[in-house]
C-alpha positions in Angstrom: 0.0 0.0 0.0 2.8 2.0 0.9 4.1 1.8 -2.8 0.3 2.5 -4.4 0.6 6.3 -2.3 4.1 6.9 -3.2 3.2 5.9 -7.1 -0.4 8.4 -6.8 1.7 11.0 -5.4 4.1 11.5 -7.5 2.1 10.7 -10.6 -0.2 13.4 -9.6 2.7 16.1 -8.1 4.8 15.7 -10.9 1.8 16.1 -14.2 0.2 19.4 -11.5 3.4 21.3 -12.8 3.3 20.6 -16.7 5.4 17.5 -17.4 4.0 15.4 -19.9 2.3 12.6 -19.0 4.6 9.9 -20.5 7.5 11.6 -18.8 5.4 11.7 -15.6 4.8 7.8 -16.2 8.6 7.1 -16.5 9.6 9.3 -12.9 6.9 7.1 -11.1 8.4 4.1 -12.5 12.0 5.4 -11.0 10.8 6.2 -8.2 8.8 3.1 -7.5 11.9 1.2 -8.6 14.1 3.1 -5.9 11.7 2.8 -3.3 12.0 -1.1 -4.1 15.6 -1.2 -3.5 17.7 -1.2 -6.5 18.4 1.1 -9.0 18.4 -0.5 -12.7 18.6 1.8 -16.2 18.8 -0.7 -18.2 15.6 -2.2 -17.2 13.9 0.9 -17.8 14.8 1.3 -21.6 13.9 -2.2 -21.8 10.6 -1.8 -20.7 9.9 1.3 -22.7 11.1 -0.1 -25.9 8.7 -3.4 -24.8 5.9 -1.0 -25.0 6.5 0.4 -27.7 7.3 -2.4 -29.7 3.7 -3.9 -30.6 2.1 -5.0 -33.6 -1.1 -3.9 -33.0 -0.5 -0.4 -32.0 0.8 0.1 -35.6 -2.8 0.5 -36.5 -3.1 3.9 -34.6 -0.4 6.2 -37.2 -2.6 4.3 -40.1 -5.8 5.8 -38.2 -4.7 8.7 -37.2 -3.3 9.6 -40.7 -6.4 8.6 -42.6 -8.6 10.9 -39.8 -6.1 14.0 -41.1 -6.4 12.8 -44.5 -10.0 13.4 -44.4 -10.4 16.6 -42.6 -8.0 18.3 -44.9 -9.0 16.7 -48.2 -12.8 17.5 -48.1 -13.9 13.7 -47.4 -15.1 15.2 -43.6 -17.1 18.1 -45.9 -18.8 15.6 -47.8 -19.7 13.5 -44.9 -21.0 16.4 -43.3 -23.3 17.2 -46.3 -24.5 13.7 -46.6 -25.7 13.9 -42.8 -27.2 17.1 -43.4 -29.3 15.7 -46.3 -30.6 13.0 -43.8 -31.2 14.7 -41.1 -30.9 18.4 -41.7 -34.7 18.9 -42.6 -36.0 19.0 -39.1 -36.7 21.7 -36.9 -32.8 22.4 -35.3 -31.7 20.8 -38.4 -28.0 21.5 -37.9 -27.2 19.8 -34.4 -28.6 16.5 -35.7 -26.6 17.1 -38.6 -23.4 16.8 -36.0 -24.6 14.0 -34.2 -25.3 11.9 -37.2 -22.2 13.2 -39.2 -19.9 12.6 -35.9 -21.3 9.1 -36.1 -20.0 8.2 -39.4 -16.7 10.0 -39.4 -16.0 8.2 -36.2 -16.6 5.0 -38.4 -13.0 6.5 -40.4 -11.1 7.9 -37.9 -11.0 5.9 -34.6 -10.3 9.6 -32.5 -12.1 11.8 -30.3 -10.2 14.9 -31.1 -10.0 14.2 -35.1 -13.9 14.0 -34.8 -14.4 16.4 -32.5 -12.0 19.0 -34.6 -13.0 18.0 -38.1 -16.8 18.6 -37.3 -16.5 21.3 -34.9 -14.5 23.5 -37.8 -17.5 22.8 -40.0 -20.9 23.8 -38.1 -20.0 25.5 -35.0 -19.2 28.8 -37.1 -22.6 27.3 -39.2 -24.8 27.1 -36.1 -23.9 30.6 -34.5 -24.7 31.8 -37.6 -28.2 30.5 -37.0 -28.6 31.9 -34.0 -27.5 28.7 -32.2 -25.5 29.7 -28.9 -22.3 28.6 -29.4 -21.3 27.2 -26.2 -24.1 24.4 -26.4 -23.4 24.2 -29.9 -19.6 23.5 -29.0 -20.9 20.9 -26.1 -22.8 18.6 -28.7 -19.9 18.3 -31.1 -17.7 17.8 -28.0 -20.2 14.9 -27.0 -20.8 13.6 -30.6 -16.4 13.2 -30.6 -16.1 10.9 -28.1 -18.4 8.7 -30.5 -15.4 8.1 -32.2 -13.6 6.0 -29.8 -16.2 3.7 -29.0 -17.5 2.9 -33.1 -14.6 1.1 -34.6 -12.3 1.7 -35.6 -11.4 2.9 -32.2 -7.6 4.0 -31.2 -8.6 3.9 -27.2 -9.4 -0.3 -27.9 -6.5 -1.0 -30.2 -4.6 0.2 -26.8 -6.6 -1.6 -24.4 -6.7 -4.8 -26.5 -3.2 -4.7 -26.7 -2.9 -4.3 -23.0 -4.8 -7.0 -22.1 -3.8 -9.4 -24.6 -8.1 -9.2 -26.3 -9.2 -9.9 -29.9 -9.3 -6.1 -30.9 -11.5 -7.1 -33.5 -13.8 -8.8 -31.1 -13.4 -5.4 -29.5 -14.3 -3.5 -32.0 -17.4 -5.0 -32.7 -18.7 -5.1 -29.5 -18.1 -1.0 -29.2 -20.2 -0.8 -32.4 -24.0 -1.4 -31.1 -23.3 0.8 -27.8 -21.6 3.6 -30.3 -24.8 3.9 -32.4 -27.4 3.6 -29.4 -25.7 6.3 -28.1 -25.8 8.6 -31.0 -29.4 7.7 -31.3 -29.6 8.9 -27.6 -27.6 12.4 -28.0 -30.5 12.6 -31.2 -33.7 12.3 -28.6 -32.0 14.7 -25.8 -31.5 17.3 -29.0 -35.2 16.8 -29.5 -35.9 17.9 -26.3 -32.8 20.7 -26.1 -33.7 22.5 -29.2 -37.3 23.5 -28.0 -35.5 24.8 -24.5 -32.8 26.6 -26.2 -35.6 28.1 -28.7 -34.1 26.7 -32.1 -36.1 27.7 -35.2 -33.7 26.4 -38.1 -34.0 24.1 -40.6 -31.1 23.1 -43.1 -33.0 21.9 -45.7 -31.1 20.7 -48.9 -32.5 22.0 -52.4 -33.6 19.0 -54.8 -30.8 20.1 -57.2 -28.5 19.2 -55.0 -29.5 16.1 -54.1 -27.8 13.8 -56.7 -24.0 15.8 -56.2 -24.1 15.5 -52.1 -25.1 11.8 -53.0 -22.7 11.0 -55.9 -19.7 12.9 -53.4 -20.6 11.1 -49.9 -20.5 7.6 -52.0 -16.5 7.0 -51.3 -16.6 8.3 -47.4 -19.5 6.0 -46.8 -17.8 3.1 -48.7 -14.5 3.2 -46.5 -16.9 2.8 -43.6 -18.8 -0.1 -44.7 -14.8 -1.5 -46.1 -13.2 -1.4 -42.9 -16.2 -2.5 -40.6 -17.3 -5.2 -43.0 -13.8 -6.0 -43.7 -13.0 -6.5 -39.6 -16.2 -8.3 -39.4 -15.4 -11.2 -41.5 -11.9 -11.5 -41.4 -10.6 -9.8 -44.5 -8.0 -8.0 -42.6 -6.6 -7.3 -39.3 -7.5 -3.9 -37.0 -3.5 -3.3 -38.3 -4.3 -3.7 -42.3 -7.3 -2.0 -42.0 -5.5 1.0 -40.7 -3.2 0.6 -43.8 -6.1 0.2 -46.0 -8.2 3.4 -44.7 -4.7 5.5 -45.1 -4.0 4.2 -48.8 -7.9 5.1 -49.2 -8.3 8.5 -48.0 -4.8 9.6 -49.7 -6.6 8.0 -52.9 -9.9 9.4 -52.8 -9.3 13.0 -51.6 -6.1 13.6 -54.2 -7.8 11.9 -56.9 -11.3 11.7 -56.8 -12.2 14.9 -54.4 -9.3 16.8 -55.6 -9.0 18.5 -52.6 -6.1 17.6 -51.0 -2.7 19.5 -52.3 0.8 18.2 -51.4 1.3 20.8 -48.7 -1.6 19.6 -47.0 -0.5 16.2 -47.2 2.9 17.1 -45.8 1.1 18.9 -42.9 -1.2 16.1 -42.5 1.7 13.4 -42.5 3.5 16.0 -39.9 0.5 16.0 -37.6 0.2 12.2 -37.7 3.9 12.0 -36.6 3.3 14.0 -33.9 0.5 12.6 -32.6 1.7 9.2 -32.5 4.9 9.8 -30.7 2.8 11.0 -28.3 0.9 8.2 -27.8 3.5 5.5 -28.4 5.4 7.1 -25.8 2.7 6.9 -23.1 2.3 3.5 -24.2 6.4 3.0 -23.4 6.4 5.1 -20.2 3.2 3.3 -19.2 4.6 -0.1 -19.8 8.1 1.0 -17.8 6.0 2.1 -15.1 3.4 -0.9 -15.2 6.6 -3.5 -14.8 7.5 -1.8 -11.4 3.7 -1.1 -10.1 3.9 -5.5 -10.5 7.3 -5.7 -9.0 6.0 -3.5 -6.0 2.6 -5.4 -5.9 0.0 -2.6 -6.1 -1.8 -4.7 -8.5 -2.1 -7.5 -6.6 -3.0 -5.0 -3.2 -5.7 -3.5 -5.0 -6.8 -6.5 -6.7 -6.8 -7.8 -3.3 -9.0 -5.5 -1.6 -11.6 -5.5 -5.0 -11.5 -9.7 -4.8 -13.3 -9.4 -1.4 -16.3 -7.8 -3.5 -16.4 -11.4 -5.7 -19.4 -12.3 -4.3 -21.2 -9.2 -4.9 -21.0 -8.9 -8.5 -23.2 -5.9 -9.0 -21.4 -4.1 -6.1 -18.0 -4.8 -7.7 -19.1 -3.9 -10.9 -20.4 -0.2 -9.3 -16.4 -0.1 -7.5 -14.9 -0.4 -10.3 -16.6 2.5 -12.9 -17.1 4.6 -10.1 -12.7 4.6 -9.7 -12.7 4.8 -13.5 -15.0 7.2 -13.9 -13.5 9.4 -11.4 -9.5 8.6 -12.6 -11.3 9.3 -16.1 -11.9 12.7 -15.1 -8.2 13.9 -13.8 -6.3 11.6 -16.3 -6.4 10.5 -20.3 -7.9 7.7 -21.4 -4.4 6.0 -23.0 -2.1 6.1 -19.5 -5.5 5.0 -17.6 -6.1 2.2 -19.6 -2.6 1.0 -19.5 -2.5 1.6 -15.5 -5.6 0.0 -14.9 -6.9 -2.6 -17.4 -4.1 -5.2 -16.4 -4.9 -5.0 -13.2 -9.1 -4.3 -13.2 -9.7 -7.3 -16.3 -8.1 -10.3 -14.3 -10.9 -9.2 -11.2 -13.7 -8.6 -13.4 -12.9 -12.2 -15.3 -12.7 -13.8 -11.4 -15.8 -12.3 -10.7 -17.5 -14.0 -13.7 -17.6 -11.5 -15.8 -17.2 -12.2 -19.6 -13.7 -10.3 -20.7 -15.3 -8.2 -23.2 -17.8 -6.9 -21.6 -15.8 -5.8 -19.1 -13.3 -4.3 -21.1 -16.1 -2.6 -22.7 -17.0 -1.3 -19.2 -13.5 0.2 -18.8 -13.3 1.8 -22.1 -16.4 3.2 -22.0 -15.9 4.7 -18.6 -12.3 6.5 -19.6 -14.0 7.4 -22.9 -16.4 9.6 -20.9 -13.7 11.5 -19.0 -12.8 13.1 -22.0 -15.7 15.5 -21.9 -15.6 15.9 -18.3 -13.4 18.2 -16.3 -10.7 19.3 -15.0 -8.9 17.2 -18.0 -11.3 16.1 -20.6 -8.6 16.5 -24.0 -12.1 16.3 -26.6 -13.6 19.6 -24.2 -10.8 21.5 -24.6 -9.8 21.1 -28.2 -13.9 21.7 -29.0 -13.6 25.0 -26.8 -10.9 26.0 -28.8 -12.7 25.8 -32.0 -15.6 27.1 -31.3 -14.1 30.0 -29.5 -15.5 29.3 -25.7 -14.6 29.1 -22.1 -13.9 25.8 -21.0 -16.5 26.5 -18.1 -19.7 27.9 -20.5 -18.6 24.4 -22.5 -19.4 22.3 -19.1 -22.0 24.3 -18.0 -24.3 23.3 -21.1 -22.9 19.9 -21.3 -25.2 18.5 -18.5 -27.7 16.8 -21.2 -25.1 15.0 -23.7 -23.3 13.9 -20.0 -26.3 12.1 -18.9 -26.8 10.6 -22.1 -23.4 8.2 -21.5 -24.0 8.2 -18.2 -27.1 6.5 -18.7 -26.3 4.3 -21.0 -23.0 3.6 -18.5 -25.5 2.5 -15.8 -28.0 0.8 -19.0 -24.6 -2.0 -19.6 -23.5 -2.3 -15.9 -27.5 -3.5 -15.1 -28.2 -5.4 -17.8 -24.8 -7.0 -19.5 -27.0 -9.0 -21.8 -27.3 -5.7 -23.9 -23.7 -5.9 -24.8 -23.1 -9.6 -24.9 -26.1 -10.7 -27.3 -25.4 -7.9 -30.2 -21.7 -9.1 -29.7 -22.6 -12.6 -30.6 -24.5 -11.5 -33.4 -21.4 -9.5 -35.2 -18.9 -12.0 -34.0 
């Protein structure tokens, strides 16, 4: 126990000051390792490079380049025209517009923040425009990102597959039912929001344009139904598929869209790097830290004290997403998952529980924190683009919130909701 406070204490002391969170990951391995005894550098490169070097998280540069791919070559665009033509004709038009448009670019770009970024851009400056205020236009599209990692492909369960040693694609297509439930969910809450808030709009598409928005949106929707389908039945791995959606979206928006130049592919291919040192890193300092939280047995302490609840399924069950949901809140989803799943799946799996579902359960709870504060990385980045305080963001957040939270509560009562659909897709 004494090791579990001096690992919280300086995971938390150290990030309160700035230091990234990878680098914060890598102090609390040394000093874990010190107060163990012995000090060893060559074990900790070791380690890193262990984490680091993984097949599966290969997957997240090929995601994360085919999600910047998109947004800069007009595939996002034409996404977002497609949803409008759906869904735009109804009275506040525009925010189901970002709900259902958030669903299906999260089917091409596996991130939060691409999502979240990509759409915001498009309709926040649209909605304020229409009279829409922007800071509850801003929390929608902040609530519609985090769709993204829960429909596959899903960055935040290529991580936590990999961390636990589960069938990502298994994974993946048990995210996809609860992904979609809950867009439908953000849809009925925007029902009842937009007669609140006032909203008269209506962004209705002219029949002339009809056949264009249709004849565009064709190759964005076909990369979604390639890479689910593809997953699905085997065609390719979470890893190829990655490939596949980069080779695709370079393909469509330089050749068929036209709208991609080679200075935005440069920057795009720029941002990717950047982005996925970052994460690979976490996944290395996580890892270096992870081999001396097991050395210094705060798994087993913790996993300990959460066996006792064995007997009480439903009570363990509540333990566990209420310490997620609140490490979810003052940490990002990539070093909680590798801290935690590890250590949280082998309990869950004692307890009874079927090893997807309670992964699910994890991801789904970490997913949440990014659009809660103090540290939700989805909230900010939608704050910046629509031009908001982080604070007005929250403070018309409430309804989207209770949406996840409900259907958080909806899987932990009834796990028959998540195991039956998977059975289905698998």
């Amino acid at each position: 126990m004494q090791s579990a406070i001096y690992f919280f204490i300086t995971l938390f002391a150290v990030m309160s000051v700035g230091v990234p969170v990878a680098v914060a990951m890598m102090v609390c391995g040394i000093v874990l390792m010190l107060t163990l005894g012995y000090f060893e550098p060559t074990a900790l490169s070791m380690n890193v490079m262990y984490g680091i070097n993984s097949f599966p998280l290969m997957a997240i540069p090929f995601f994360v380049l085919s999600g910047e791919l998109m947004s800069r070559g007009g595939l996002a665009k034409h996404i977002v025209n497609f949803a409008k033509l759906l869904v735009g004709g109804r009275r506040g038009g525009l925010g189901y517009t970002a709900i259902l448009a958030s669903m299906l670019f999260a089917g091409l770009s596996g991130s939060g923040i691409a999502d979240a970024a990509a759409i915001g851009g498009m309709l926040i400056p649209l909605m304020a425009h229409n009279n829409y205020n922007r800071a509850r236009s801003a929390a929608l599209v902040s609530a519609g990102g985090i769709l993204a990692p829960l429909i596959p492909p899903s960055n935040p369960f290529i991580i936590l597959g990999t961390a636990v040693n589960l069938s990502i694609s298994k994974l993946f297509m048990g995210s996809l039912v609860p992904g979609i439930l809950i867009g439908l969910g953000l849809m009925v809450v925007w029902f009842f929001v937009v007669r609140k808030d006032g909203y008269q709009d209506v962004a209705k598409i002219p029949a002339a344009e009809v056949l264009p928005i249709l004849k565009k949106s064709i190759p964005a929707l076909m990369m979604v139904v390639i890479i689910v389908g593809g997953i699905r039945f085997g065609l390719f791995t979470p890893t190829e598929a990655g490939a596949f959606a980069a080779v695709y979206a370079l393909l469509v928006c330089k050749f068929y869209y036209r709208e991609l130049s080679w200075k935005e592919l440069y920057s795009a291919m720029r941002a990717t790097v950047a982005s996925t040192a970052s994460i690979v890193f976490i996944c290395g300092g996580a890892t270096m830290a992870g081999y001396y939280i097991t050395l210094a047995r705060i798994p087993a302490t913790l996993a300990s004290t959460l066996t006792q609840m064995i007997d009480s399924p439903l009570v363990l069950l509540l333990s566990v997403n209420a310490l997620l949901l609140f490490m979810g809140m003052i940490m990002d989803i990539t070093p909680n998952i590798l801290i935690f799943a590890p250590i949280l799946l082998p309990v869950g799996v004692a307890a009874g529980f079927d090893p997807y579902y309670f992964a699910f359960l994890i991801g789904l709870n970490l997913i949440i924190g990014a659009i809660t504060p103090p540290i939700g990385i989805v909230m900010f980045v939608t704050s910046k683009v629509a031009g908001v305080k982080v604070t007005d963001l929250v403070a018309k957040q409430w309804p989207f919130l209770a949406v996840y939270v409900f259907f958080l509560l909806l899987y932990i009562l009834f796990p028959q909701l998540y195991l039956v659909p998977l059975g289905w897709l698998r």
